[in-house]
DRENDOMAR-425823 format. One line per field, with one value per residue: x, y, z negated of N, C-alpha, C in turn; residue number from 0. Coordinates in Angstrom, 1 decimal. Example, Ala and Ser with C-alpha at 12.3 -4.5 7.8 and 13.67 -1.06 7.14 Angstrom:
<pts>
nxx 13.2  12.8 $
nyy -5.7  -2.2 $
nzz -7.8  -7.1 $
caxx 12.3  13.7 $
cayy -4.5  -1.1 $
cazz -7.8  -7.1 $
cxx 13.2  12.9 $
cyy -3.3  0.0 $
czz -7.8  -7.9 $
num 0  1 $
</pts>
This chain:
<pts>
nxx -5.3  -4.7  -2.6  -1.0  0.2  0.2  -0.6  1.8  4.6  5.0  7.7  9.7  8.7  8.4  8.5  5.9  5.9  8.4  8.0  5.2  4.8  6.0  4.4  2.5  4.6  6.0  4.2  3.9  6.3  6.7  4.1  5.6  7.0  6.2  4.7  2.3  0.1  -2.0  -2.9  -0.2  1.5  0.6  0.6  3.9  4.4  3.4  4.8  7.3  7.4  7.1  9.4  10.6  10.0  11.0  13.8  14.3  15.9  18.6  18.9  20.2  20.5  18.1  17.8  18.0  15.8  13.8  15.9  16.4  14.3  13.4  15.5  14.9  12.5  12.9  15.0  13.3  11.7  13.7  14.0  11.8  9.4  10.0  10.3  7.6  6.4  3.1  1.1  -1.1  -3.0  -5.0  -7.8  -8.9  -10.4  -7.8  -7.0  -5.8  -4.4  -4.2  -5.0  -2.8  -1.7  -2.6  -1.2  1.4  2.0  1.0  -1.4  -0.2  0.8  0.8  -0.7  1.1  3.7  3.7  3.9  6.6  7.9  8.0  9.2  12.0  15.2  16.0  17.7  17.7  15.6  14.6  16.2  15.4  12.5  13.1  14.6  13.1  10.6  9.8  11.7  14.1  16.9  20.6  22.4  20.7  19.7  21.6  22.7  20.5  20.3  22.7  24.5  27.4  27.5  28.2  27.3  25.0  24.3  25.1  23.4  20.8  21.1  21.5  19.3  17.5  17.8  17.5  14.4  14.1  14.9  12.5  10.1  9.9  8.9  5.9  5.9  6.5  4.1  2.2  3.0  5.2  7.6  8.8 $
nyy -12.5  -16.0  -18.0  -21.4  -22.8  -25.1  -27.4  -28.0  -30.4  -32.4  -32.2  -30.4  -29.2  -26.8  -24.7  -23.3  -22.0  -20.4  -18.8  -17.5  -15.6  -13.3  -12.4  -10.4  -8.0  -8.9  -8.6  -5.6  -4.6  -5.6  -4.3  -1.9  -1.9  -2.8  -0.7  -0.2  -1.8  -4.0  -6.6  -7.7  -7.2  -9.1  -11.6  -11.6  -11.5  -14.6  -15.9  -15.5  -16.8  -19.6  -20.0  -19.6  -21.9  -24.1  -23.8  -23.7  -25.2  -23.8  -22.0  -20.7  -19.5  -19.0  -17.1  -14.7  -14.6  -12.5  -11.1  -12.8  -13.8  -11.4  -11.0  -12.7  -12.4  -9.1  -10.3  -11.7  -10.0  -8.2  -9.7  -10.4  -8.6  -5.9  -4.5  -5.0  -3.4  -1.9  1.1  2.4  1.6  -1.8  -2.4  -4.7  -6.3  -7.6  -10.3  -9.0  -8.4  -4.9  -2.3  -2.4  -0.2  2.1  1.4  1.7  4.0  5.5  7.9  10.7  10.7  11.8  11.9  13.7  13.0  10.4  10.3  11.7  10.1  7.4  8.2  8.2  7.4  4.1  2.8  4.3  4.3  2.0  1.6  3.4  2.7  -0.3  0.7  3.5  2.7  0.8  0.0  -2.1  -2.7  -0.9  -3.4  -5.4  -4.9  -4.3  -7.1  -7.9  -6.4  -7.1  -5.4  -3.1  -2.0  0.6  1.6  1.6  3.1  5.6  6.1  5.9  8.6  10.1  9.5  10.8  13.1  13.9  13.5  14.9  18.3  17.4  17.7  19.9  22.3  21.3  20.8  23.2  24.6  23.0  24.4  23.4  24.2  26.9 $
nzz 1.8  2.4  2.0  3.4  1.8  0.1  1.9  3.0  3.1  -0.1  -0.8  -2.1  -4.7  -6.3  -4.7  -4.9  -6.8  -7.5  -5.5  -4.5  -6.5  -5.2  -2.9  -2.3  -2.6  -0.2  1.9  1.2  1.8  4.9  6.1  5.8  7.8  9.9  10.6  9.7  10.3  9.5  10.7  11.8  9.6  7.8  9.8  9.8  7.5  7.1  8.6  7.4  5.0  5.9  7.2  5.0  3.4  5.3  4.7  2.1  0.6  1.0  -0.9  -3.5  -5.8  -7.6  -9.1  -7.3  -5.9  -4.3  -3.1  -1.0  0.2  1.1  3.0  5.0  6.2  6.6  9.1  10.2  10.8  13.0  15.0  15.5  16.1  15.8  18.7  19.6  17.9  17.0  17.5  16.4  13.5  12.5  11.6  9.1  6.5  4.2  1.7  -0.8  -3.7  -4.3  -2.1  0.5  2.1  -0.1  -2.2  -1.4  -0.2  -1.7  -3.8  -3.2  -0.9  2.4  5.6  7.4  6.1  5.7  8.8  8.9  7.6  9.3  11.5  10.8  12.3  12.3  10.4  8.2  7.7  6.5  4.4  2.8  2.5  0.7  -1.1  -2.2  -2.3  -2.8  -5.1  -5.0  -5.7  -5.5  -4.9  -3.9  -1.2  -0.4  0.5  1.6  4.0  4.5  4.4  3.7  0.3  0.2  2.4  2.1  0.1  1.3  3.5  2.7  0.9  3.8  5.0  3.6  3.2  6.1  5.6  3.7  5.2  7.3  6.2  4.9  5.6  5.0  2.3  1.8  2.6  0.9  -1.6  -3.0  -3.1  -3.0 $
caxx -4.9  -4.8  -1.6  -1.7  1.8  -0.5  -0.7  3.2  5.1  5.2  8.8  9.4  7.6  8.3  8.4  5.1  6.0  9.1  8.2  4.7  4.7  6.5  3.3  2.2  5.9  6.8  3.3  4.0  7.6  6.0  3.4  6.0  7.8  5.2  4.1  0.7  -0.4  -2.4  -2.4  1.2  2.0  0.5  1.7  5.0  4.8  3.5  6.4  8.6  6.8  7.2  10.9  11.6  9.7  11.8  15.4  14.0  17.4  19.6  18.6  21.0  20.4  17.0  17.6  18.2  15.1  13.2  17.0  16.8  12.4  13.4  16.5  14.3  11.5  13.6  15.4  12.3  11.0  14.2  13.9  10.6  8.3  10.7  10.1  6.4  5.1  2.3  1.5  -2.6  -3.4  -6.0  -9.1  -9.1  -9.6  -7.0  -7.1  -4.5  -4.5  -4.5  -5.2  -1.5  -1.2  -2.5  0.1  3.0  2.3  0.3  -2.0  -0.1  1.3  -0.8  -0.3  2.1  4.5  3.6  4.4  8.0  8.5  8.0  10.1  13.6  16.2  15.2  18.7  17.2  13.6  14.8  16.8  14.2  11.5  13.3  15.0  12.5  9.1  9.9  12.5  14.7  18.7  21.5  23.3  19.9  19.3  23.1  22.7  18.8  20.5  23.8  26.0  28.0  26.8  28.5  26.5  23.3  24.2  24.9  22.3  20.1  21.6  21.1  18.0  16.3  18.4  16.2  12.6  13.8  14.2  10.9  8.9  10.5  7.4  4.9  6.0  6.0  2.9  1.1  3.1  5.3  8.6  8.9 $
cayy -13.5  -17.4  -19.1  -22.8  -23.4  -26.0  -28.3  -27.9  -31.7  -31.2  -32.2  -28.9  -28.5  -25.6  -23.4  -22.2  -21.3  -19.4  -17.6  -17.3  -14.4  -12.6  -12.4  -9.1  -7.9  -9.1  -7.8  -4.3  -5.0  -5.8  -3.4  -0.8  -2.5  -2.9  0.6  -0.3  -3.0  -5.5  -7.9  -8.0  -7.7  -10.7  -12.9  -11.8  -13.0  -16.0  -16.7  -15.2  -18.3  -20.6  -20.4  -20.3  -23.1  -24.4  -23.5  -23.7  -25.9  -23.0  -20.8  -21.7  -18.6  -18.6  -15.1  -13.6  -15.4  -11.7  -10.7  -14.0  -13.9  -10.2  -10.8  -13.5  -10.9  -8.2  -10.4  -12.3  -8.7  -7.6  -10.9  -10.7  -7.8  -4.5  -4.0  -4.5  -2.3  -1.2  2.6  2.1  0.1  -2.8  -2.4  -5.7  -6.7  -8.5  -10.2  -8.4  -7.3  -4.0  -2.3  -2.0  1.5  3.1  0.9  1.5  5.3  6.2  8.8  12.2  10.6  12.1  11.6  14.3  12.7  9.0  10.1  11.8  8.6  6.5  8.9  8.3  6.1  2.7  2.6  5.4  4.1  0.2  1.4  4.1  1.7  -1.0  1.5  4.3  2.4  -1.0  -0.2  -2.8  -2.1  -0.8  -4.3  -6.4  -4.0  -4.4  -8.5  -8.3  -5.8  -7.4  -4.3  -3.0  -0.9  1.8  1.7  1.5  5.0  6.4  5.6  6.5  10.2  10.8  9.3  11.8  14.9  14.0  13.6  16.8  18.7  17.2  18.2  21.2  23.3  20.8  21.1  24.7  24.9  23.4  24.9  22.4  25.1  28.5 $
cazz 2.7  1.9  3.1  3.4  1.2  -0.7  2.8  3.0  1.9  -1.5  -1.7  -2.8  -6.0  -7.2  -4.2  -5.0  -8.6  -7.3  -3.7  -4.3  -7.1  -4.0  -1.9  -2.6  -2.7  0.9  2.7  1.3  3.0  6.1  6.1  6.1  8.6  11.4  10.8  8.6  11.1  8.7  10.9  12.2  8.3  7.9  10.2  9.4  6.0  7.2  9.2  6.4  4.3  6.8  7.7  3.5  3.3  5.9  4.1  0.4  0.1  0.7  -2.4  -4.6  -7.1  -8.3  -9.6  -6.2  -4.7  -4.2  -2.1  -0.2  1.1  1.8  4.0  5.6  6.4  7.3  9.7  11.2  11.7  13.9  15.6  16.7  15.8  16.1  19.9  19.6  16.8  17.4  16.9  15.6  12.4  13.0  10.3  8.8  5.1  3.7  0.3  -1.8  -5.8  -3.9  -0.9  0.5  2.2  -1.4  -2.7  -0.8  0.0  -3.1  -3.3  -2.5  0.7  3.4  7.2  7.2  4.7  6.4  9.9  8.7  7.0  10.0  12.3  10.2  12.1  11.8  9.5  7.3  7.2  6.0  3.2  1.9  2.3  0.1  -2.6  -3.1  -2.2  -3.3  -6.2  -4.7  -6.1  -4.1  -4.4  -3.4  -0.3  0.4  0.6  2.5  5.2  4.9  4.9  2.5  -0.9  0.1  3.4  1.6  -0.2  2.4  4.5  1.6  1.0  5.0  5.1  2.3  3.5  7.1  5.2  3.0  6.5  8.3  5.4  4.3  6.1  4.7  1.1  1.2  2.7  0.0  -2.8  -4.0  -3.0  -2.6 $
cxx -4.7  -3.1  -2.0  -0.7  1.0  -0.4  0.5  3.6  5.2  7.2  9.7  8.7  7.1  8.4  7.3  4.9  6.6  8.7  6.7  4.4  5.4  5.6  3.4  3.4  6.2  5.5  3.4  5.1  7.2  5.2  3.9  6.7  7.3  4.1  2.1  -0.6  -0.6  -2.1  -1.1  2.5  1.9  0.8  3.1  5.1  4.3  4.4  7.6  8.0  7.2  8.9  12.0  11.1  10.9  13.4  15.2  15.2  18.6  19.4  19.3  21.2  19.0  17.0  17.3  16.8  14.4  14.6  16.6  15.2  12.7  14.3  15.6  13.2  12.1  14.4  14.5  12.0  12.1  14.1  12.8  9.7  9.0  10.1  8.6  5.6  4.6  1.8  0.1  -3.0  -4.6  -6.8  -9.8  -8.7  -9.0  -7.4  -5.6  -5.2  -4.6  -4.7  -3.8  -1.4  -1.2  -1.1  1.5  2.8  1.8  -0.5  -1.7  0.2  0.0  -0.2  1.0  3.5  4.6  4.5  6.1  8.5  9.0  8.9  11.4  13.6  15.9  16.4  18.8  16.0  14.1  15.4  15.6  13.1  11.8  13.5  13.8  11.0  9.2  10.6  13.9  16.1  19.2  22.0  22.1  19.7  20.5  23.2  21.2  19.5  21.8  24.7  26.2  27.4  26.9  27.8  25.0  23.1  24.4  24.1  20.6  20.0  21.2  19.8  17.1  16.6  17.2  14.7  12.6  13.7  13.1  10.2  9.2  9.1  6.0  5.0  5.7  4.5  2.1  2.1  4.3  6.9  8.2  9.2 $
cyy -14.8  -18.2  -20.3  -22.9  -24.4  -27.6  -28.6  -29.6  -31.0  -32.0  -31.0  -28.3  -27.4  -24.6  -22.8  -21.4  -20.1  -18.5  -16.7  -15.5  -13.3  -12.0  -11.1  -7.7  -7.6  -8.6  -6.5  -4.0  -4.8  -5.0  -2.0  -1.3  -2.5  -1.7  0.3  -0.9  -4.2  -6.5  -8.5  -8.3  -8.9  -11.9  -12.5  -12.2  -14.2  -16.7  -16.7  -16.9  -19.1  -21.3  -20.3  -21.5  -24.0  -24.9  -23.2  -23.9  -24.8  -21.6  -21.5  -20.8  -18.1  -16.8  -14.4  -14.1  -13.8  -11.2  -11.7  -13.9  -12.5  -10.2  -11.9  -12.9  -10.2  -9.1  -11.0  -10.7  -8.1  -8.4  -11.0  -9.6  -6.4  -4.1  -4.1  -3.8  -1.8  0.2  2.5  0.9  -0.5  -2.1  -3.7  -5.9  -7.8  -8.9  -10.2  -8.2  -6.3  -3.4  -1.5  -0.6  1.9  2.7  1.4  3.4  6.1  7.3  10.4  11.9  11.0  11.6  12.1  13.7  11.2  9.2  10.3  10.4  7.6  7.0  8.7  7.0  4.6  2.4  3.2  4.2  2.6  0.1  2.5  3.3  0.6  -0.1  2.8  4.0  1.0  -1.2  -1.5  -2.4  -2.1  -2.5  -5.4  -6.2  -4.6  -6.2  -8.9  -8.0  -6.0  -6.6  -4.4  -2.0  0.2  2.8  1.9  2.6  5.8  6.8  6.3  8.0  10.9  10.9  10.4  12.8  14.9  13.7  15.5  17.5  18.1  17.7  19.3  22.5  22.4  21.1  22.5  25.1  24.4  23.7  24.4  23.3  26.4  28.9 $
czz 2.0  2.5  2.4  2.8  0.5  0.4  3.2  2.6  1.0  -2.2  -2.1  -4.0  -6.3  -6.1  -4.7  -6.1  -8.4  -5.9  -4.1  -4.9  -6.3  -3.1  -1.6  -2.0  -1.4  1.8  2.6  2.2  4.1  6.4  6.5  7.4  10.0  11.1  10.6  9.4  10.1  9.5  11.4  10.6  7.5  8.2  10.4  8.0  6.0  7.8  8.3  5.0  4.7  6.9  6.1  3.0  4.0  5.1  2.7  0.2  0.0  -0.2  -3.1  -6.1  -7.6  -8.5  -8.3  -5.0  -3.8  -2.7  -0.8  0.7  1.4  3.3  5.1  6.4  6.9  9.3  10.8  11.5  13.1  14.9  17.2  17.3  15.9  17.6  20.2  18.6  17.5  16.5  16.2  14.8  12.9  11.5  10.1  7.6  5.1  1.9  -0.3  -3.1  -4.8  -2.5  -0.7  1.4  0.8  -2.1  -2.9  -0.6  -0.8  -2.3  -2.8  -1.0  1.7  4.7  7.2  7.2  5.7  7.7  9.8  8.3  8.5  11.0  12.0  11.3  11.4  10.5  8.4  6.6  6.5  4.7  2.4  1.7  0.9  -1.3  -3.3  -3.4  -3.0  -4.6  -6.2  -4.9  -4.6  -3.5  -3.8  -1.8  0.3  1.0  1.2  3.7  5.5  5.4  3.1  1.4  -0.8  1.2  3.0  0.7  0.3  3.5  3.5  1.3  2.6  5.0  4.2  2.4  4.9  6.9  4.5  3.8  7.1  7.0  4.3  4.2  5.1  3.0  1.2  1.6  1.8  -1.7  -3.8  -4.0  -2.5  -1.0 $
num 0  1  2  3  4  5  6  7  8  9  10  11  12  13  14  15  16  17  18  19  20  21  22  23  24  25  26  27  28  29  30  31  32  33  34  35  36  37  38  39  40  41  42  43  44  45  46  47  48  49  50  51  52  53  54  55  56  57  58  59  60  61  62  63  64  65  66  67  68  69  70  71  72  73  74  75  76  77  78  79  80  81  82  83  84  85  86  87  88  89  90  91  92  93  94  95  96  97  98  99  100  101  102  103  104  105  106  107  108  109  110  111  112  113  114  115  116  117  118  119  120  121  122  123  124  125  126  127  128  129  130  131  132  133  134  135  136  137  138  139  140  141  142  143  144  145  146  147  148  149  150  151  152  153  154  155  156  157  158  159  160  161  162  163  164  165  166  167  168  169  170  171  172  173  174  175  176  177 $
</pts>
């Protein structure tokens, strides 16, 4: 995908030094987020662009820019895109470094494994997505989703006790438990 951040004023210099190396980053985000709808993953990180473009000025810790374009995303998605996910991906390439399902669900993830995923509690599915797909820390997770840390281990711990039950039968069927 191409964004136009180049046609942007350029009083902003350096946004595209610091946001841009995020690209990749914030479509896999999104991707999981609008249930592996390319093009809804899309134009949510183009809006998630748009509205940091917008508020570049209130980043005031460089380090935390990855927390800051996530909580920005996360929140454009509850905003706009939660109540219309759509349940069938589009079949449209995108230009990524990779093709983001393999990405994001690798290769053992099967349907199976995908659908349980997408079934957790949207309060499950937001913090597994960020912590075990994305590698995203407890305390970055805890300042994207604006609760507390203790909320985001706990939510974490339910969340993977309700994938362990849904795929309890699927693992044992192919071998992986007794």
């Amino acid at each position: 995908m191409n964004y136009k951040v180049a046609e942007l004023p350029h009083d902003k210099e350096d946004f595209k030094t610091l946001v841009l190396p995020y690209l990749n980053y914030l479509y896999r985000v999104a991707f999981c987020l609008v249930q592996k709808n390319k093009q809804d993953a899309e134009d949510l990180v183009q809006e998630t662009i748009i509205k940091a473009y917008k508020s570049f000025y209130q980043l005031k810790d460089r380090e935390k820019c990855r927390a800051w374009l996530t909580s920005i995303l996360y929140n454009t998605f509850i905003n706009k895109y939660r109540k219309e996910i759509p349940i069938i991906p589009l079949e449209e390439d995108i230009i990524y470094e990779e093709d983001p399902e393999t990405e994001i669900l690798g290769e053992i993830m099967d349907q199976e494994v995908s659908k349980a995923l997408f079934e957790l509690p949207e309060e499950y599915f937001h913090v597994i997505i960020l912590s075990d797909i994305e590698d995203v820390s407890y305390k970055e997770i805890a300042e994207i989703l604006e609760i507390p840390m203790g909320t985001v281990r706990s939510r974490l711990s339910r969340g993977r006790r309700l994938l362990k039950a849904k795929l309890h039968r699927y693992a044992k069927g192919r071998g992986y438990i007794k």
